[in-house]
PDB file of N, CA, C and O in Angstrom:
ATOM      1  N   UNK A   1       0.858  -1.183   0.000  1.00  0.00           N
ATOM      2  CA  UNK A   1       0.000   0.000   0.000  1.00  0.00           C
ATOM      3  C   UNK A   1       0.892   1.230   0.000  1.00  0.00           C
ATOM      4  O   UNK A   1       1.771   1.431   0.837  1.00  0.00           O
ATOM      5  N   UNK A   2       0.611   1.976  -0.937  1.00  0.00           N
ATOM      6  CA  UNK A   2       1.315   3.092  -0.985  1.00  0.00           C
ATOM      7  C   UNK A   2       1.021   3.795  -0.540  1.00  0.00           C
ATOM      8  O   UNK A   2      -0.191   3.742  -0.331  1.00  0.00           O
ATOM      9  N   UNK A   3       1.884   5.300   0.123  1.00  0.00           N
ATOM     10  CA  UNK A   3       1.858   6.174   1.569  1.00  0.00           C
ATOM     11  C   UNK A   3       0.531   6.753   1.316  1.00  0.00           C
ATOM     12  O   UNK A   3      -0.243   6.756   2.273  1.00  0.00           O
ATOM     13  N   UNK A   4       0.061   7.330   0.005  1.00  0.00           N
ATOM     14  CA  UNK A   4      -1.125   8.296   0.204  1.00  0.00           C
ATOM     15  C   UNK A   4      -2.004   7.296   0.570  1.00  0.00           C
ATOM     16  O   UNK A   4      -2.584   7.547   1.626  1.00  0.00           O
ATOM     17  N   UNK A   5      -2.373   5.967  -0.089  1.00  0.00           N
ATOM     18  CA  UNK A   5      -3.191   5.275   0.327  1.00  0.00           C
ATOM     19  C   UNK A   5      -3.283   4.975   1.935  1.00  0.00           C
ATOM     20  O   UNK A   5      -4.411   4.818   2.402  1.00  0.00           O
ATOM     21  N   UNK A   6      -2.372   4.905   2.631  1.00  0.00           N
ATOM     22  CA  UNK A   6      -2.554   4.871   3.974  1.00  0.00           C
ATOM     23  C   UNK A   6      -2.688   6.197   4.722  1.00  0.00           C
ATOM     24  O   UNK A   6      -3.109   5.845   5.824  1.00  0.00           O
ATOM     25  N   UNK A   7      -2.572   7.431   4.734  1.00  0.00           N
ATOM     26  CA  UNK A   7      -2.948   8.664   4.507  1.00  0.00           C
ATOM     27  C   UNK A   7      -4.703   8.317   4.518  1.00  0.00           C
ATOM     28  O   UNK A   7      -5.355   8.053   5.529  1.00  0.00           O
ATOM     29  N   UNK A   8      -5.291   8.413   2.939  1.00  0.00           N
ATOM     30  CA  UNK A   8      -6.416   8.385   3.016  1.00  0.00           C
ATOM     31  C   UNK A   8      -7.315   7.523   4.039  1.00  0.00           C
ATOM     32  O   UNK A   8      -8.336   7.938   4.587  1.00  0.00           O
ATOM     33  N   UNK A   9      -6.686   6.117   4.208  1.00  0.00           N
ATOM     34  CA  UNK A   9      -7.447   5.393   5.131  1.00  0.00           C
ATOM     35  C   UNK A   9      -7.323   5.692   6.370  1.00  0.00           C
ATOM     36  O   UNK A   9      -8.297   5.765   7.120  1.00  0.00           O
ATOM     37  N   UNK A  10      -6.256   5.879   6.698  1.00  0.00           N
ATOM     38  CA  UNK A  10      -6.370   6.673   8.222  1.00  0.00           C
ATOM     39  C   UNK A  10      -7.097   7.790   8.405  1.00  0.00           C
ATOM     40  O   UNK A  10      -7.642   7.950   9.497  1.00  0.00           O
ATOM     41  N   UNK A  11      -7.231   8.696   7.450  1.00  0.00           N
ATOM     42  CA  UNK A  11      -8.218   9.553   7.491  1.00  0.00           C
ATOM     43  C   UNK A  11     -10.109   8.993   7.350  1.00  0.00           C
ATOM     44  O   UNK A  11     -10.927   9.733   7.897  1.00  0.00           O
ATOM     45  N   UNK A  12     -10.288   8.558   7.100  1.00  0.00           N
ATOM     46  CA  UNK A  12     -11.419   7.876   6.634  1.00  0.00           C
ATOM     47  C   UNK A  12     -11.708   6.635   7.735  1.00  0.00           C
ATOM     48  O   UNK A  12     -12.850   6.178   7.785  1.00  0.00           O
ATOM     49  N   UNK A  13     -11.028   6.284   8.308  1.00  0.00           N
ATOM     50  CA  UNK A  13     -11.300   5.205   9.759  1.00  0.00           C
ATOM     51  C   UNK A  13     -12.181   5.806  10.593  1.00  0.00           C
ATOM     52  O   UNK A  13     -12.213   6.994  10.915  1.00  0.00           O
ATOM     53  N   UNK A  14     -12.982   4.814  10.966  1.00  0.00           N
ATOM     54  CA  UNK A  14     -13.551   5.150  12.250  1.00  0.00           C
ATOM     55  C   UNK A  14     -13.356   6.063  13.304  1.00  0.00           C
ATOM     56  O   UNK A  14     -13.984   7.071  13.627  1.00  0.00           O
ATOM     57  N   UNK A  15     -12.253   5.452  13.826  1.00  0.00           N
ATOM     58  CA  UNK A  15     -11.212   6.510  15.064  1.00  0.00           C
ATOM     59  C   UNK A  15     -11.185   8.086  14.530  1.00  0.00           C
ATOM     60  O   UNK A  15     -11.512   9.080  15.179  1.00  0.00           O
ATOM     61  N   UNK A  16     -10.714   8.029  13.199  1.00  0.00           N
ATOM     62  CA  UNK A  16     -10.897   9.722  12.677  1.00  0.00           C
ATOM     63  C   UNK A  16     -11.747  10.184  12.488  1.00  0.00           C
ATOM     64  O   UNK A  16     -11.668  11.408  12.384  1.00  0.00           O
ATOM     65  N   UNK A  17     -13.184   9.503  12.310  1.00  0.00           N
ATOM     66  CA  UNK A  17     -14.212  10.211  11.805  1.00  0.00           C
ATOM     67  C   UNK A  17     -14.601  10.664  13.369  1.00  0.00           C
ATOM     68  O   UNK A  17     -14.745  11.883  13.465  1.00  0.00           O
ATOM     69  N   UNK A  18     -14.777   9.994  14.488  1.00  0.00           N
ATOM     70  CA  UNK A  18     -14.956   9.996  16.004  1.00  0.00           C
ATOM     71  C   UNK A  18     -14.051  11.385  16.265  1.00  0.00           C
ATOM     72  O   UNK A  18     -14.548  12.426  16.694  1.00  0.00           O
ATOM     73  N   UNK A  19     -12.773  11.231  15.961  1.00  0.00           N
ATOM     74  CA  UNK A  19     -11.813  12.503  15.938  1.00  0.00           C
ATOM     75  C   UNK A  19     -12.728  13.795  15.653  1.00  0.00           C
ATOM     76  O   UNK A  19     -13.222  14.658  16.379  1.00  0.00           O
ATOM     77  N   UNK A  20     -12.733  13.546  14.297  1.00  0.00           N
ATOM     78  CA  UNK A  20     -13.202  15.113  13.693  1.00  0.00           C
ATOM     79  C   UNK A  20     -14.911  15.259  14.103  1.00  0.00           C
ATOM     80  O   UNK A  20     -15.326  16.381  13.812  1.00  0.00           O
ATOM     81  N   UNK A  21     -15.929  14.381  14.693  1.00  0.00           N
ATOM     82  CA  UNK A  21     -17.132  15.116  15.207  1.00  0.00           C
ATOM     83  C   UNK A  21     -16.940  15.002  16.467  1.00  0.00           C
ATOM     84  O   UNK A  21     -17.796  15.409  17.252  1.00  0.00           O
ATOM     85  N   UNK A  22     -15.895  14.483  16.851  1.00  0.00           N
ATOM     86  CA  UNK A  22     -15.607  15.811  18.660  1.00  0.00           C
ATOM     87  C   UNK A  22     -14.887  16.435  18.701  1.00  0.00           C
ATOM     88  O   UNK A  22     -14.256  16.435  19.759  1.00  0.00           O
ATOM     89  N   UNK A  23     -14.476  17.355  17.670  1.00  0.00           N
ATOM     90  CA  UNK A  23     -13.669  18.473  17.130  1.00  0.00           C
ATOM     91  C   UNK A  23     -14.713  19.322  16.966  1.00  0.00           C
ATOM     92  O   UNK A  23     -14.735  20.329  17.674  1.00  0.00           O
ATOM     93  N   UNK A  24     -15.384  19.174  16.362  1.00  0.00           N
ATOM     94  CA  UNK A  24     -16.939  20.017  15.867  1.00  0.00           C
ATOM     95  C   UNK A  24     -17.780  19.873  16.828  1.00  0.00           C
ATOM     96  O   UNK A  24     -18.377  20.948  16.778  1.00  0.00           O
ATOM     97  N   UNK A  25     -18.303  19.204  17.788  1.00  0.00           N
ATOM     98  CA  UNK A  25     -18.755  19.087  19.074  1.00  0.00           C
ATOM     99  C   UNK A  25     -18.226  19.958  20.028  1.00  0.00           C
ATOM    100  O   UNK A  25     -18.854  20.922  20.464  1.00  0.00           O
ATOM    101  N   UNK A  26     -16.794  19.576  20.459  1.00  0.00           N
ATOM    102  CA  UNK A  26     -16.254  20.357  21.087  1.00  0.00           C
ATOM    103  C   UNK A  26     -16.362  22.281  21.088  1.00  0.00           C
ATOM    104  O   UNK A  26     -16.491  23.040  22.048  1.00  0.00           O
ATOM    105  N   UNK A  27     -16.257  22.555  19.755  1.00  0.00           N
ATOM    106  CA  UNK A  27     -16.183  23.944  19.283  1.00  0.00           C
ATOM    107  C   UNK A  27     -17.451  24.535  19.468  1.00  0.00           C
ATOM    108  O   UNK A  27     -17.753  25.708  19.688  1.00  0.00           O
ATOM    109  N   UNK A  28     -18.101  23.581  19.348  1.00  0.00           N
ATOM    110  CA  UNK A  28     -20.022  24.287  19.746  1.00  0.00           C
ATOM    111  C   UNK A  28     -20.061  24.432  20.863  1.00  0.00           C
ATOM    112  O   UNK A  28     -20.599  25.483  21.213  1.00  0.00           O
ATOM    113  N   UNK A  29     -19.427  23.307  22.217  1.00  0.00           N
ATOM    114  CA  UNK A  29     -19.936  23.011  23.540  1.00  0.00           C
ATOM    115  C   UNK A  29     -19.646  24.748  23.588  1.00  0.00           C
ATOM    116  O   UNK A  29     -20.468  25.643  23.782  1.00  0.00           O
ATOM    117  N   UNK A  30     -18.238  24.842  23.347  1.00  0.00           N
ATOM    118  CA  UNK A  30     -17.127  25.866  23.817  1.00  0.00           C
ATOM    119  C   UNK A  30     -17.602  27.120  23.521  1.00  0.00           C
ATOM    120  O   UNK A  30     -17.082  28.154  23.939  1.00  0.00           O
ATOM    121  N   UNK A  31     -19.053  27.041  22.466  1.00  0.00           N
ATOM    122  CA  UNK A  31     -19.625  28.392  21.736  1.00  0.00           C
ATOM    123  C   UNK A  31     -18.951  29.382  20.990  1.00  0.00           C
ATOM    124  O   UNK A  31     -19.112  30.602  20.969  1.00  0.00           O
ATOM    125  N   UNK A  32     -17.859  28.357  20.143  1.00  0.00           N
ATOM    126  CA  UNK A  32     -16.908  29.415  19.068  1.00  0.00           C
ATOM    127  C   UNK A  32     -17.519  29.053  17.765  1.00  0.00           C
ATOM    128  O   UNK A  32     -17.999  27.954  17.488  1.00  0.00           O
ATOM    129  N   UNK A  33     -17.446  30.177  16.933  1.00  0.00           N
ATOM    130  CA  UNK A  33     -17.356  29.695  15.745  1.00  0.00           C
ATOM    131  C   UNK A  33     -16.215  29.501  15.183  1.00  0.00           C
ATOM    132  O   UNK A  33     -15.354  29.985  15.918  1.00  0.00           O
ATOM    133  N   UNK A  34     -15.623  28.902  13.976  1.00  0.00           N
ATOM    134  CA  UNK A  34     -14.819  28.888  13.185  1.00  0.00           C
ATOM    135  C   UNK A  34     -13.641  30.109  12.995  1.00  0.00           C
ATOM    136  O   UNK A  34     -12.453  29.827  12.837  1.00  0.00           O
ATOM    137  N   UNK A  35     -14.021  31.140  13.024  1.00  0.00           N
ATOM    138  CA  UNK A  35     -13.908  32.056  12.579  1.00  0.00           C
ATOM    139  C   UNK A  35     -13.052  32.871  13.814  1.00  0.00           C
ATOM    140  O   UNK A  35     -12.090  33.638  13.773  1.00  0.00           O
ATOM    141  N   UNK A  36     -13.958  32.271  15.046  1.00  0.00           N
ATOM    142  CA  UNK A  36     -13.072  33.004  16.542  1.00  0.00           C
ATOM    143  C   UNK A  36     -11.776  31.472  17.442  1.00  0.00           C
ATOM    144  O   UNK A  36     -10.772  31.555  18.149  1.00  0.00           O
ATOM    145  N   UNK A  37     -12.570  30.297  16.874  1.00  0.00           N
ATOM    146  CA  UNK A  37     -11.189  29.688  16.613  1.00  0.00           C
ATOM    147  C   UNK A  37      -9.394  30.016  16.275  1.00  0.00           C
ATOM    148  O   UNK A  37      -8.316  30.125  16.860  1.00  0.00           O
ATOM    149  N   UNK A  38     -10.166  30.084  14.548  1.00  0.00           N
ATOM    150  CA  UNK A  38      -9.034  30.523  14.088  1.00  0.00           C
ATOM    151  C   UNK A  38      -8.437  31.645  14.029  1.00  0.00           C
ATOM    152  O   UNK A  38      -7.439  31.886  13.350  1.00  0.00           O
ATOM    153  N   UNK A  39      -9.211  32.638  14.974  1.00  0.00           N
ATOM    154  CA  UNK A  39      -8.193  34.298  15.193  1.00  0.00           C
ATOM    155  C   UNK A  39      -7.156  33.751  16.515  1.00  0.00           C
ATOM    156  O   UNK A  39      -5.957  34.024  16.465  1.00  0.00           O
ATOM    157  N   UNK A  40      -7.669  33.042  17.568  1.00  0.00           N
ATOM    158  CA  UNK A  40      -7.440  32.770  18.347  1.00  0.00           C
ATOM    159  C   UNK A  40      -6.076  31.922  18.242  1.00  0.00           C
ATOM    160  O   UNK A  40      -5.004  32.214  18.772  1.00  0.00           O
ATOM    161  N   UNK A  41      -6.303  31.030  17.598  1.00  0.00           N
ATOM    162  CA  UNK A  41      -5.189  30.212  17.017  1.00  0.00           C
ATOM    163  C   UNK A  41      -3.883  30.944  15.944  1.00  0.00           C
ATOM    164  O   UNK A  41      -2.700  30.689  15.717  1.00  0.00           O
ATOM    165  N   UNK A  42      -4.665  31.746  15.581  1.00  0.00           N
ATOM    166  CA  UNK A  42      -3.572  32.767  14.688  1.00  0.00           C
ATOM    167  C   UNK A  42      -3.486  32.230  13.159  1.00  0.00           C
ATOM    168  O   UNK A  42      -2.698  32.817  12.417  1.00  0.00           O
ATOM    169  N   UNK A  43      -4.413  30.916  12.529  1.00  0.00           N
ATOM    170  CA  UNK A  43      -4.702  30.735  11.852  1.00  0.00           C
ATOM    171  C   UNK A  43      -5.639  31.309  11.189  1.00  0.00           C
ATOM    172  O   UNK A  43      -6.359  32.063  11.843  1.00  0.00           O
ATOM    173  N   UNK A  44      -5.936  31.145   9.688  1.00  0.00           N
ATOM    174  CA  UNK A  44      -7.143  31.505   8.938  1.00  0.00           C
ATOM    175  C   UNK A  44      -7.986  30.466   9.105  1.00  0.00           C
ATOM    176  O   UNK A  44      -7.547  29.462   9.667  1.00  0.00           O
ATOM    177  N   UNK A  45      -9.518  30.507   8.598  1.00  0.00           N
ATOM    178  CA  UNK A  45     -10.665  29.719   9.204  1.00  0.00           C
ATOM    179  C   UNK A  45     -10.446  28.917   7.989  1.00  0.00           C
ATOM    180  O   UNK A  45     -10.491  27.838   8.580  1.00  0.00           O
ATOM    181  N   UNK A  46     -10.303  28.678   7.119  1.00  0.00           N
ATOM    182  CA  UNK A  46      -9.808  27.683   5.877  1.00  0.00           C
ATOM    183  C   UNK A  46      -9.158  26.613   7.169  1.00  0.00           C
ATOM    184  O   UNK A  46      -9.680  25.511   7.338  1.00  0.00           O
ATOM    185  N   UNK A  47      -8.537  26.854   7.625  1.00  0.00           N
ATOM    186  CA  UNK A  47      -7.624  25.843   8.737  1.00  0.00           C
ATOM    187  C   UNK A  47      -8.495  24.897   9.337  1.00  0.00           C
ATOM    188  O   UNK A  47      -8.666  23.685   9.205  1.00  0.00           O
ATOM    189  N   UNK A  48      -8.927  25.668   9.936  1.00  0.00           N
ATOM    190  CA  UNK A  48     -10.421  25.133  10.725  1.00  0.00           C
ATOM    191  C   UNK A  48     -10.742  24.316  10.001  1.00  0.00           C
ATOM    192  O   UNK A  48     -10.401  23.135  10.052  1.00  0.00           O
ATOM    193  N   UNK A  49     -11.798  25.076   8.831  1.00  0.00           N
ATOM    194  CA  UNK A  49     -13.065  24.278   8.368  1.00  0.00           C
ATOM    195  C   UNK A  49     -11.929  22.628   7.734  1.00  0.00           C
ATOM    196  O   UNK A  49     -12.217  21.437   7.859  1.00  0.00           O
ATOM    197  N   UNK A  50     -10.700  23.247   7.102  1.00  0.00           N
ATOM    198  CA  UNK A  50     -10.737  21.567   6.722  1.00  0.00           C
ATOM    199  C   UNK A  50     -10.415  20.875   7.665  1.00  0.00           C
ATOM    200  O   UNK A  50     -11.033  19.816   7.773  1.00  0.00           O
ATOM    201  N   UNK A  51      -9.458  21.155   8.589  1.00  0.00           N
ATOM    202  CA  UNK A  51      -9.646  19.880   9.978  1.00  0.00           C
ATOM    203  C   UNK A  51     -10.815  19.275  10.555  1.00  0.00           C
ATOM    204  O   UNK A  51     -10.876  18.077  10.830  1.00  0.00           O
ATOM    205  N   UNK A  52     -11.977  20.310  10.785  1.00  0.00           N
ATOM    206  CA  UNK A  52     -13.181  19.714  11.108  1.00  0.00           C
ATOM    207  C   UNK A  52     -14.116  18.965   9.694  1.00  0.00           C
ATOM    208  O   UNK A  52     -15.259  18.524   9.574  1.00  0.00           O
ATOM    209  N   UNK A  53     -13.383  19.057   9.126  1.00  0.00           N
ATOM    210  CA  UNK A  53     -13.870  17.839   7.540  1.00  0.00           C
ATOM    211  C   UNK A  53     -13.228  17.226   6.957  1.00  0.00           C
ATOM    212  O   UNK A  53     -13.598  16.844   5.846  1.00  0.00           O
ATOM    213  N   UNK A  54     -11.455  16.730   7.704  1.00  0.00           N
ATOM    214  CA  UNK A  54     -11.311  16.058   7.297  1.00  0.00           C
ATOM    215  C   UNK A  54     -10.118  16.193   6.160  1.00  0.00           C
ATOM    216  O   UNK A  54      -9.343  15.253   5.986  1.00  0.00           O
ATOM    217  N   UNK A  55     -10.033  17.195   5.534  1.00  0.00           N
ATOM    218  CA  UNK A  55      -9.574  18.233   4.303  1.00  0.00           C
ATOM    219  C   UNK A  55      -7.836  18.047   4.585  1.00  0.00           C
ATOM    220  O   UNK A  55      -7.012  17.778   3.711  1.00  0.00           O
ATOM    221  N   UNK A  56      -7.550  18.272   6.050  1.00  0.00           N
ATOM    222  CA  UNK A  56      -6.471  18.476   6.659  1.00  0.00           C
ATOM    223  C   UNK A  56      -6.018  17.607   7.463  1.00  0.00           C
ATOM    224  O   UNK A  56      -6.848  17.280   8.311  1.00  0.00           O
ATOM    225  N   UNK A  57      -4.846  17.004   7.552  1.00  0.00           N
ATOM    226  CA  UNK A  57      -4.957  15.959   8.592  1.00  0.00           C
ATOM    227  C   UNK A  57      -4.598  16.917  10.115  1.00  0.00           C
ATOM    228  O   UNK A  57      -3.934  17.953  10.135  1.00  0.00           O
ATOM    229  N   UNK A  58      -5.242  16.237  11.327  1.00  0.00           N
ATOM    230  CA  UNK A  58      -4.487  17.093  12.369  1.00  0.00           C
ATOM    231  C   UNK A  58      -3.328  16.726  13.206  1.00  0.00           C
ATOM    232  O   UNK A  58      -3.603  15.632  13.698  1.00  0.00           O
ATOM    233  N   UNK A  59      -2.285  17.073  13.561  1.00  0.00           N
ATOM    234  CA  UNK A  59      -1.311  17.028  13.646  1.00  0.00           C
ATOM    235  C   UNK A  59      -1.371  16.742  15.538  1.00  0.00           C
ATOM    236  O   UNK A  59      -1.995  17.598  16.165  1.00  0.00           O
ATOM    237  N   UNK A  60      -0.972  16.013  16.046  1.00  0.00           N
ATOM    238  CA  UNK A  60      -0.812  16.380  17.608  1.00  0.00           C
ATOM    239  C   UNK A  60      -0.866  17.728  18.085  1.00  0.00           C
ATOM    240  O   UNK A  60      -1.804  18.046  18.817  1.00  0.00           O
ATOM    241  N   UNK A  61       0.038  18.593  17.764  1.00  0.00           N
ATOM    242  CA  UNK A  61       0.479  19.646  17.893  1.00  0.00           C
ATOM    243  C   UNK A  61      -1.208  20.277  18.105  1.00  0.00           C
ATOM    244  O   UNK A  61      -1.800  20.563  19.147  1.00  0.00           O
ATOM    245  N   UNK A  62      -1.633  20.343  16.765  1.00  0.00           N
ATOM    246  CA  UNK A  62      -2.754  21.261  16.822  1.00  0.00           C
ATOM    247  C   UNK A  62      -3.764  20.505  17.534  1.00  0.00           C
ATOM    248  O   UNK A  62      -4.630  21.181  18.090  1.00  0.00           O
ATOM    249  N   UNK A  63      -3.820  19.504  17.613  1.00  0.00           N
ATOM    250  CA  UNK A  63      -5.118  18.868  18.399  1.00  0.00           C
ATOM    251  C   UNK A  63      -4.890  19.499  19.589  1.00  0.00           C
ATOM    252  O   UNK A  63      -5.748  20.364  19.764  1.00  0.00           O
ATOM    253  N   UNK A  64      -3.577  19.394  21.069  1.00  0.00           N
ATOM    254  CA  UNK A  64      -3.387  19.583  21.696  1.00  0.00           C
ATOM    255  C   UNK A  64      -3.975  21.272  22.051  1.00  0.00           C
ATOM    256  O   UNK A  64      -4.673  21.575  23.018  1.00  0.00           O
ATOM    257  N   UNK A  65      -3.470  22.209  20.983  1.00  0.00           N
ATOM    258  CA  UNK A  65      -4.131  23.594  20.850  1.00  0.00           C
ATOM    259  C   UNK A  65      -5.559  23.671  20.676  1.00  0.00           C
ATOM    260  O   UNK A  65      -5.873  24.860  20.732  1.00  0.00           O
ATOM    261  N   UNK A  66      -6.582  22.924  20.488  1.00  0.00           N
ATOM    262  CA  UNK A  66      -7.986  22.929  19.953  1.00  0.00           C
ATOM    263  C   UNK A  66      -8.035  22.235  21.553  1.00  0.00           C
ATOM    264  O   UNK A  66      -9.153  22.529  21.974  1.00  0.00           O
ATOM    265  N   UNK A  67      -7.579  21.745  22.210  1.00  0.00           N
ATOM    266  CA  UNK A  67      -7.692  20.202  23.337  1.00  0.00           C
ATOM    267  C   UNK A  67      -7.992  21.867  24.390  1.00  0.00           C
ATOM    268  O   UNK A  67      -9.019  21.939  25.065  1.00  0.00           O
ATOM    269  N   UNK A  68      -6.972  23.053  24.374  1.00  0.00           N
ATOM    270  CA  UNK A  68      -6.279  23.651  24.813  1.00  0.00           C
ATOM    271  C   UNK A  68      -7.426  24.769  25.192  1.00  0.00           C
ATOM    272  O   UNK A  68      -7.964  25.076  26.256  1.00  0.00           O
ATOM    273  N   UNK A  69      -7.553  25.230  23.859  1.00  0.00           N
ATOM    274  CA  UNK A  69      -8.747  26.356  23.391  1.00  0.00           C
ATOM    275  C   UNK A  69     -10.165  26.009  23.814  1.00  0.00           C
ATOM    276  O   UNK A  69     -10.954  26.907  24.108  1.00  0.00           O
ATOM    277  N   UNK A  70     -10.496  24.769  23.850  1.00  0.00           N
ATOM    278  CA  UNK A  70     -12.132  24.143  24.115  1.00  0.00           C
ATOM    279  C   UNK A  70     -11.607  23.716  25.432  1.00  0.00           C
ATOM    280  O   UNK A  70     -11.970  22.540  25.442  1.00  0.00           O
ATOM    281  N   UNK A  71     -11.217  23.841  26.133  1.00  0.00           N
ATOM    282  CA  UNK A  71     -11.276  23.540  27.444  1.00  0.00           C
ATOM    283  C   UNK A  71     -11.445  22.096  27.709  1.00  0.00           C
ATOM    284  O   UNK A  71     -12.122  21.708  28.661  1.00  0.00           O
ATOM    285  N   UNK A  72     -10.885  21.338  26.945  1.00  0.00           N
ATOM    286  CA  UNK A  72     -11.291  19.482  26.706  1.00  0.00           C
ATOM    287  C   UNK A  72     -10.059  18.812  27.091  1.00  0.00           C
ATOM    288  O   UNK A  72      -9.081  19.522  26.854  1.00  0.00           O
ATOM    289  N   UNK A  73      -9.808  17.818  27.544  1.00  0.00           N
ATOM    290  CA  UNK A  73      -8.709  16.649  27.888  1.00  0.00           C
ATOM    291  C   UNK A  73      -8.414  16.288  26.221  1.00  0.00           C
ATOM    292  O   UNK A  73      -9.212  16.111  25.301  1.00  0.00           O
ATOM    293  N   UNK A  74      -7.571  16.274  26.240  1.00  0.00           N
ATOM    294  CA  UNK A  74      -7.072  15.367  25.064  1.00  0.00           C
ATOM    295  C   UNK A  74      -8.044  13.794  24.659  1.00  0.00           C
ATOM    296  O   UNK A  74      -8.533  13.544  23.557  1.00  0.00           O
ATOM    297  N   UNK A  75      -8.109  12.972  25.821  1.00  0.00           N
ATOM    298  CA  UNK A  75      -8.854  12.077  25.576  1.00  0.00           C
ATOM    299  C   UNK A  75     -10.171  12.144  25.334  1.00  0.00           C
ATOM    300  O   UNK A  75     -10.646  11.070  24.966  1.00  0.00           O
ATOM    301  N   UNK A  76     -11.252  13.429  25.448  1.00  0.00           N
ATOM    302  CA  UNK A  76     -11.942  13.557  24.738  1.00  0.00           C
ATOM    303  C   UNK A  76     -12.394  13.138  23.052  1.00  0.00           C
ATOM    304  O   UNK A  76     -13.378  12.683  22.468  1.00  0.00           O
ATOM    305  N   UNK A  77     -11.086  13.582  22.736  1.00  0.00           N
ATOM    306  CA  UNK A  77     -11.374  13.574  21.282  1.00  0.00           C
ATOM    307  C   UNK A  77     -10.925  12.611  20.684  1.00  0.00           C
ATOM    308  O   UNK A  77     -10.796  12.857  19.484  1.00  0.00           O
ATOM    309  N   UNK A  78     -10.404  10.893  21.180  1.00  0.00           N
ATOM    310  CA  UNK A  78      -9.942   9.836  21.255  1.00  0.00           C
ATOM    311  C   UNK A  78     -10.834   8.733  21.736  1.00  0.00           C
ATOM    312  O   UNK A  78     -10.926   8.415  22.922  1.00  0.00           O
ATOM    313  N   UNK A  79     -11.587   8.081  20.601  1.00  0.00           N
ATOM    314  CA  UNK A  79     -12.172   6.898  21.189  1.00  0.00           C
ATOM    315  C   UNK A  79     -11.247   5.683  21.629  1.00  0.00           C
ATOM    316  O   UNK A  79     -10.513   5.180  20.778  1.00  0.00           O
ATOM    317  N   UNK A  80     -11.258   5.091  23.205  1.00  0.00           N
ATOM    318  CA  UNK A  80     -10.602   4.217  23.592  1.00  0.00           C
ATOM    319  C   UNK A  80     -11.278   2.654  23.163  1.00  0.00           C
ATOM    320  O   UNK A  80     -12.475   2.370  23.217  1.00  0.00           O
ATOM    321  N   UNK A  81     -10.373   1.924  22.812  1.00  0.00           N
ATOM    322  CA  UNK A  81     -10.941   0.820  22.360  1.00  0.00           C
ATOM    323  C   UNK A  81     -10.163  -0.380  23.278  1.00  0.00           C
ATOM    324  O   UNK A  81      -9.012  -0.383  23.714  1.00  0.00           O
ATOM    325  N   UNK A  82     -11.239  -1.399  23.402  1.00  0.00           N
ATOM    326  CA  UNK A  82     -10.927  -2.417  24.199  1.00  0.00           C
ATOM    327  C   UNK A  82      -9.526  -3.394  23.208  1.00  0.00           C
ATOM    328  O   UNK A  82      -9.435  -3.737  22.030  1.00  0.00           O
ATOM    329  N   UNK A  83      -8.767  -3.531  24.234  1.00  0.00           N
ATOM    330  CA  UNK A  83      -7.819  -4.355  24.182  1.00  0.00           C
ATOM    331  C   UNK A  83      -8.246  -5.877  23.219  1.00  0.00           C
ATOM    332  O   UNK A  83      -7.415  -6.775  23.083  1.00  0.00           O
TER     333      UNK A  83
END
């Protein structure tokens, strides 16, 4: 399997799709839009919208900053799966 192909499927798994709608969950609980996200972050909202669809992969780094900004544990946004 070649790299993009594993790229796409990791993006497209379960675990990521769980990822990115408690990314978008999160940002509502927190009552931001997109837009006050990404001033906040120092990014443009293009940033945003494709992480929360997927568009973008997210990086630790930035999860940890969104984990950071929404007031959420990291493991929030991580479905744990049985052994």
């Amino acid at each position: 399997m070649g790299h993009a192909q594993q790229r796409r499927s990791a993006v497209h798994s379960a675990e990521y799709q769980y990822l990115l709608k408690r990314l978008r969950d999160a940002r509502r609980q927190a009552g931001l839009t997109q837009v006050q996200v990404a001033k906040a972050l120092g990014r443009p909202q293009s940033f945003v919208t494709k992480c929360e669809l997927g568009e973008r992969r997210i990086d630790p780094i930035d999860l940890q900053r969104f984990a950071k900004l929404y007031r959420k544990p990291l493991s929030f946004f991580l479905r744990t799966r049985d052994p």
